[in-house]
Residue, then its C-alpha position, 0 to 999 in steps of 0.5 A: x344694837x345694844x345697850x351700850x350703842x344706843x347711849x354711845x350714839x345718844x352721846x354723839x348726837x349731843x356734841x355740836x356739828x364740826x361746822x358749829x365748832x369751827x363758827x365758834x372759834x373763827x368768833x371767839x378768834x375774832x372777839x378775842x382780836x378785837x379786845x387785843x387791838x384795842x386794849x393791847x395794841x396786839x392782833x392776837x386772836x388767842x391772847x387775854x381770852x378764856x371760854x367759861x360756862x358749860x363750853x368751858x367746861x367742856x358739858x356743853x350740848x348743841x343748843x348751848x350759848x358760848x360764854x367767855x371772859x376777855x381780860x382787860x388791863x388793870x390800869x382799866x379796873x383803876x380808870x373805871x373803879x374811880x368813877x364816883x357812880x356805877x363805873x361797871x356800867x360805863x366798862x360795859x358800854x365802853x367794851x361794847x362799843x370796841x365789840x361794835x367795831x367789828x360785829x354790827x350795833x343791833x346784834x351786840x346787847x349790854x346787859x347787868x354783867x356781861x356783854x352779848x352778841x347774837x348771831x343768825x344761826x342761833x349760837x350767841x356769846x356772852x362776853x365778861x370784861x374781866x381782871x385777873x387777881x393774883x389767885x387767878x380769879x377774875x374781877x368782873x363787873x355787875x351794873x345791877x343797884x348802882x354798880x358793884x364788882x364781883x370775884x369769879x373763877x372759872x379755872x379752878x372750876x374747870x381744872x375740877x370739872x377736867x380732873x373728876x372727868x378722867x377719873x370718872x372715865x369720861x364718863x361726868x362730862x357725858x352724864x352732863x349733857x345727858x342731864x341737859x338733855x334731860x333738862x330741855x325734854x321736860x323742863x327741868x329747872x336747874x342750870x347748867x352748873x347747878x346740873x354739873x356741880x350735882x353729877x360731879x357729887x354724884x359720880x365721885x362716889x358711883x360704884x361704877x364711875x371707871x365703867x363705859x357706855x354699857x353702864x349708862x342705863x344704870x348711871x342714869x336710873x341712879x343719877x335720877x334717884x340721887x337727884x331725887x333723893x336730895x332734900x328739897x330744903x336744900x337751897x345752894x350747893x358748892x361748885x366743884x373747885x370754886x366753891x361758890x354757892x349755885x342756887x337752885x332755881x325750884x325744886x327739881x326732885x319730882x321730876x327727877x322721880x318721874x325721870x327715875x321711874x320711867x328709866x326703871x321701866x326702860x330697863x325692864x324691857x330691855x332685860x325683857x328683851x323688848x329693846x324698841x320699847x325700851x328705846x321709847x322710854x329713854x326718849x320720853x327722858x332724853x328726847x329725840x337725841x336718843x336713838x330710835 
């Protein structure tokens, strides 16, 4: 095997099994339908429904939770925002309790902004009762300190994240969940859009962003001395498309030089014709994903 089939396989290994997808969707379908019958008077299983987060974007890795914003009507933003103290909340219980028609009350939690359900196979969705504004942005509701409503806009962010993706040969979407790989074998602390909101800034000037597979080894090892090379004062960047500030939770850039070490060594010993040690490096970096 070669360079370019061990970051193929890696790359496969990532992506949620068939079955998972199909469960996803079939809950999506499902919590989407519900939100519909009772907000719409409609049985549409696809209407007034958008998936955001990493699933949304499309750099999701098999151990993601779904995110997901249901539009409610406006007339609800009015009934709620009239409230004389913390109509965010009451939005909340109000979505949770219609959630809790379909799926039982122990699995469904309301918490600050969103609206979770857990389910047994450890694949949960995170639910934002949202109002779309006429830019296409959404106003969602925060019950934290008394209750305030906050803007968000996951379309431009995945129109920007989709765009650079083809551009790049598909090559920023991958990079994503290698670098959330990455993220879960060392504990890296960075979220997940902080992860995608640096590889896109870093693959929008990659001399080889139009290459493939065969080029992973080295878009790695660079996207590593990119991550490490960023200033540590640095505290929020600006995400693709939104632009909104993502903050960083610590400081990233030491174990983003260890990570940037250890795949300069992985590629020693590959052009020194020692691929099984050159293996066992890029696991130390990716886990055991990465093909043995």
């Amino acid at each position: 095997m070669s360079v370019s089939d061990y970051f193929q396989t890696f790359c496969i290994n990532l992506r949620m099994s068939n079955d998972t997808v199909n469960a996803i969707q079939y809950r999506y379908h499902q919590i989407t339908k519900r939100i519909n019958l009772d907000y719409y008077n409609s049985s549409s299983e696809t209407n007034h429904s958008l998936y955001v987060g990493s699933y949304g974007r499309g750099t999701e890795i098999f151990t993601s939770d779904i995110d997901m914003i249901v539009k409610l009507p406006y007339d609800t933003y009015v009934k709620f925002n009239n409230y004389s103290s913390n109509g965010q909340s009451a939005l909340l219980q109000e979505v949770k309790g219609v959630l809790e028609k379909t799926y039982r009350t122990s699995d469904v939690k309301g918490d600050g902004q969103v609206i979770g359900i857990n389910f047994t196979d450890g694949i949960n969705f995170e639910i934002v009762p949202a109002f779309i504004n006429e830019n296409g942005s959404y106003t969602y509701p925060n019950s934290n300190n008394g209750g305030s409503w906050k803007v968000t806009d996951p379309k431009s962010e995945i129109d920007a994240m989709n765009s650079m993706n083809s551009e790049s040969n598909r090559n920023l979407k991958r990079l994503c969940r290698m670098a959330r790989a990455w993220k879960n074998k060392c504990n890296v602390p960075m979220s997940g859009i902080l992860i995608d909101t640096l590889a896109y800034k870093f693959i929008k000037d990659w001399e080889h962003k139009d290459k493939s597979y065969l080029y992973y080894d080295y878009m790695s090892r660079d996207f590593f001395e990119y991550l490490k090379d960023l200033s540590i004062d640095q505290n929020y960047w600006l995400a693709p498309g939104s632009n909104r500030y993502v903050w960083k939770y610590d400081n990233f850039q030491n174990k983003s030089k260890k990570a940037c070490d250890i795949a300069k060594e992985a590629i020693s010993y590959e052009t020194n014709n020692c691929p099984y040690t050159s293996k066992q490096k890029w696991r130390e970096i990716y886990g055991t994903k990465f093909p043995e």
